[in-house]
C-alpha positions in Angstrom: -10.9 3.6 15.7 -10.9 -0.4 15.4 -13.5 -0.3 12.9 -12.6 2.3 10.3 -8.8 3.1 11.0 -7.5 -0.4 11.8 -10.0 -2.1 9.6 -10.8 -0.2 6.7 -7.5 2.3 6.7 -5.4 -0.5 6.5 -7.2 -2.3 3.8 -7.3 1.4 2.4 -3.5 0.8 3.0 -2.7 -2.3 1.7 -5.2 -2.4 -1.6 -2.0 -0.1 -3.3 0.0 -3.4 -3.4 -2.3 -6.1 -3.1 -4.9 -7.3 -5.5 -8.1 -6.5 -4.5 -9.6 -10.5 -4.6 -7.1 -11.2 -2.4 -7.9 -8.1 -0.3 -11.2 -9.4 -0.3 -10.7 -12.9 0.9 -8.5 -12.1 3.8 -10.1 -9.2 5.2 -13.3 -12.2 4.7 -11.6 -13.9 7.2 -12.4 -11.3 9.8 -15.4 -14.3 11.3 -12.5 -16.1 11.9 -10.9 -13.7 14.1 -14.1 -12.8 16.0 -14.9 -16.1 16.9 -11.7 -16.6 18.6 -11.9 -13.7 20.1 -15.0 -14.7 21.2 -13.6 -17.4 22.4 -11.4 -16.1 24.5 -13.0 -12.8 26.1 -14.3 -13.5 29.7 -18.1 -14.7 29.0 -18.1 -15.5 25.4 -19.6 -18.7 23.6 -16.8 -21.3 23.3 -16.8 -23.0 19.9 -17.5 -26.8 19.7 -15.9 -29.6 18.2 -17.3 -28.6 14.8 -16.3 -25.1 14.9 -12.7 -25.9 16.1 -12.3 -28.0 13.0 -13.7 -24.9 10.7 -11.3 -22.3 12.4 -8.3 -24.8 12.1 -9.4 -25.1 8.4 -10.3 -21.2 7.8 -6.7 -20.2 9.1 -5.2 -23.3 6.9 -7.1 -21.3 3.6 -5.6 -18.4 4.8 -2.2 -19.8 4.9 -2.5 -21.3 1.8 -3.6 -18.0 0.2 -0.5 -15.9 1.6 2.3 -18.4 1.4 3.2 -17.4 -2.1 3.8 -13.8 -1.5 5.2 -14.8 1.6 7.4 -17.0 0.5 8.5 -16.0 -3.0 6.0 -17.4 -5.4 3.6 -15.6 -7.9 0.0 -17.1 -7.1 -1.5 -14.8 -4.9 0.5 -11.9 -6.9 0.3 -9.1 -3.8 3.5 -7.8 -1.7 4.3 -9.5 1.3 3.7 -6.5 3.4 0.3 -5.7 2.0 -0.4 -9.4 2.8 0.8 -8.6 6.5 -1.2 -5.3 6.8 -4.7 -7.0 6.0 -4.1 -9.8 8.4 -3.7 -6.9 11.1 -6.9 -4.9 9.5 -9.2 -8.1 9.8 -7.6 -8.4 13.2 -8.6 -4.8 14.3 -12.0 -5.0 12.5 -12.6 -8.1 14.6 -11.4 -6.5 18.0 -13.9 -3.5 17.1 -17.1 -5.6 16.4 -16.7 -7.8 19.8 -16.0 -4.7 21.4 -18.9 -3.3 20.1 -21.3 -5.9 21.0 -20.9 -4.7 24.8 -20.2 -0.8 24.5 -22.4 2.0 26.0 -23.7 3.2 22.7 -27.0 5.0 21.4 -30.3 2.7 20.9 -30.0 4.2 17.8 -27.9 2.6 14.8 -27.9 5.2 12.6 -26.5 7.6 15.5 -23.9 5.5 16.8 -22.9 4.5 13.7 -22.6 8.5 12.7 -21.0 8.5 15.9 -18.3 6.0 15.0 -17.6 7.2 11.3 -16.8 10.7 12.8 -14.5 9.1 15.6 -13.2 6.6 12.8 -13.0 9.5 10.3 -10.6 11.7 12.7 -8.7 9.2 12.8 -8.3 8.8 9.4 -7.6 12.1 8.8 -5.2 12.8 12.1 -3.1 9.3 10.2 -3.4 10.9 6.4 -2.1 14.1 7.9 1.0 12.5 9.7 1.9 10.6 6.9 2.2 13.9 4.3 -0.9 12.3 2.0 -1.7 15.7 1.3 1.3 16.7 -0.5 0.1 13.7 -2.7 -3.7 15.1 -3.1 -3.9 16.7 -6.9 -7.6 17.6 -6.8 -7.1 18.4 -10.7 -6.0 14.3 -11.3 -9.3 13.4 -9.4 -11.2 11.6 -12.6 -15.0 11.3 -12.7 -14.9 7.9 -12.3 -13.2 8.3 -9.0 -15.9 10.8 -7.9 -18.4 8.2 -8.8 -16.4 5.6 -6.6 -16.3 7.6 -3.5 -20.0 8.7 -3.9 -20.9 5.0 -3.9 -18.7 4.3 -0.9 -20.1 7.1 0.6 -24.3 5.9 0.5 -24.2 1.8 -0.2 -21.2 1.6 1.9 -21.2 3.9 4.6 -24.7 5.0 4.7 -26.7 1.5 4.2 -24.2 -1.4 4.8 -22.4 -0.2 7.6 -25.8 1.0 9.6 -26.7 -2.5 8.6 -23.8 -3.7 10.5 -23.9 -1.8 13.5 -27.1 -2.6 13.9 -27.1 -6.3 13.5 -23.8 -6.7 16.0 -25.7 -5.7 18.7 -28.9 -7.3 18.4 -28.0 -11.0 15.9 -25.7 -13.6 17.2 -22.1 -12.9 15.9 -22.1 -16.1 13.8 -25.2 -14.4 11.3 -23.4 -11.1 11.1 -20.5 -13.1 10.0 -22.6 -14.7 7.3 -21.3 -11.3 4.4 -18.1 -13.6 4.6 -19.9 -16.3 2.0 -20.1 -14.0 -0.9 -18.4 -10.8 -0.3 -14.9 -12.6 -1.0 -15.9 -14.6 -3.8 -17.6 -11.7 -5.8 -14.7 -9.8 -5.4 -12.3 -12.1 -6.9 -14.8 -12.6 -9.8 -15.0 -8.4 -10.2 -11.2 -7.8 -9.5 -10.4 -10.9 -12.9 -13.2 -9.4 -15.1 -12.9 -5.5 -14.8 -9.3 -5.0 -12.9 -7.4 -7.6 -15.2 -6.4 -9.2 -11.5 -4.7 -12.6 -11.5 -7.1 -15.6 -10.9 -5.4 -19.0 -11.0 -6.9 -22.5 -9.6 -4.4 -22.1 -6.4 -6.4 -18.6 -5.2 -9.6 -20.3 -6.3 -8.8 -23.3 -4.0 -7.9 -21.3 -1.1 -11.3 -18.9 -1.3 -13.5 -22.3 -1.4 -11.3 -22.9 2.2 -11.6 -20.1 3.6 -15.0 -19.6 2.8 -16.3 -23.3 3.7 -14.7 -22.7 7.0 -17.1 -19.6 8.0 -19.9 -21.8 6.9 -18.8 -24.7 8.9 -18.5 -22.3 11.6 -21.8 -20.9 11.4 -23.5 -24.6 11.2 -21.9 -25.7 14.4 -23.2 -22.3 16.2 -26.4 -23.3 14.8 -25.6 -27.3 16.5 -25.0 -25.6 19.7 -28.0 -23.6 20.2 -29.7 -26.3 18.9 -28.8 -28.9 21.5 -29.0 -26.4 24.1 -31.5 -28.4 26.9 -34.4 -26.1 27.7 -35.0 -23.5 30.7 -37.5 -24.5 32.9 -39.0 -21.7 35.4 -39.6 -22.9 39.0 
């Protein structure tokens, strides 16, 4: 329900007034998120010096990138309520991957990833069904290039990438999974200017180099930590 109703049915939610680059680049921010939540939860690994720096950096990109539409300007051309429903689906997508990490779930990926899409998918349907989304669903208007959309969703990004996923948050350290953040966001800007006609100015350009440096600082003091880590010695 964290995963694919919070996460991706917001973003699902939000992408009807918000470009999708800048979609992209805040739901990137999701490694932000986890590793305070990290952080925070009773055990987890504490950030460094280094990794402080990059999450005070990351969630200064991520100001920068929303304080137009915020605040009245034009650069990151998106409402300001699609801007406040990502922030809450990178939130929820974060809460469901560090709750995953410790869940009772099958040794297999591709089960309890089938496992989640079904509980994530009832969801989905229970909130389209509340909402009256069906009194919008014209199966006639349905073009053939939305068919071939939802067919790609279906097997790269359902099938493979989020098996992929599951799999790696339960047996790679949370800073590695985090590493789709480096290109996922900046591709996405580049797609949404050349193919979706999507506004890309210096300002949103600035703020994805931020946002995105920031993960990466992130991930390098991780790296530090373990690094310095003094050995275990048996007795």
């Amino acid at each position: 329900m964290l995963l694919l109703l919070g996460g991706n049915g917001l973003v699902s939610l939000a992408e009807q007034s918000v470009a999708s680059g800048i979609a992209a680049l805040l739901v990137g921010s999701a490694p932000l998120w986890m590793t305070t939540m990290e952080a925070l939860r009773r055990g987890g690994a504490r950030p460094n010096w280094l990794g402080i720096v990059g999450l005070v950096i990351g969630f200064g990109g991520i100001v920068l990138l929303v304080s137009p539409s915020l605040f009245g300007g034009q650069a990151a051309d998106s409402h300001p309520m699609g801007i406040i429903t990502l922030l809450f689906a990178a939130l929820f997508w974060s809460l469901g991957s560090i709750y995953s990490r410790g869940a009772d779930l099958p040794r297999s990926s591709l089960l309890s990833t089938s496992m989640e899409m079904l509980a994530g998918g009832t969801g989905l349907y229970l909130a389209g069904t509340f909402t009256g989304e069906w009194r919008q669903l014209v199966m006639a208007d349905i073009t053939t290039r939305s068919w071939i959309g939802l067919a790609y969703l279906a097997l790269f990004g359902s099938l493979i990438a989020f098996t992929a996923y599951a799999w790696l948050l339960r047996n790679a350290p949370v800073s590695l999974v985090a590493t789709y953040a480096y290109v996922n966001p900046l591709i996405a800007v580049l797609l949404g200017s050349m193919f979706a006609g999507e506004t890309l100015t210096v300002y949103i350009l600035l703020a994805a180099l931020v946002i995105v440096g920031s993960v990466i600082l992130i991930n390098v003091s991780r790296q530090i930590k373990v690094k310095a880590a003094p050995p275990v010695v048996a007795k």
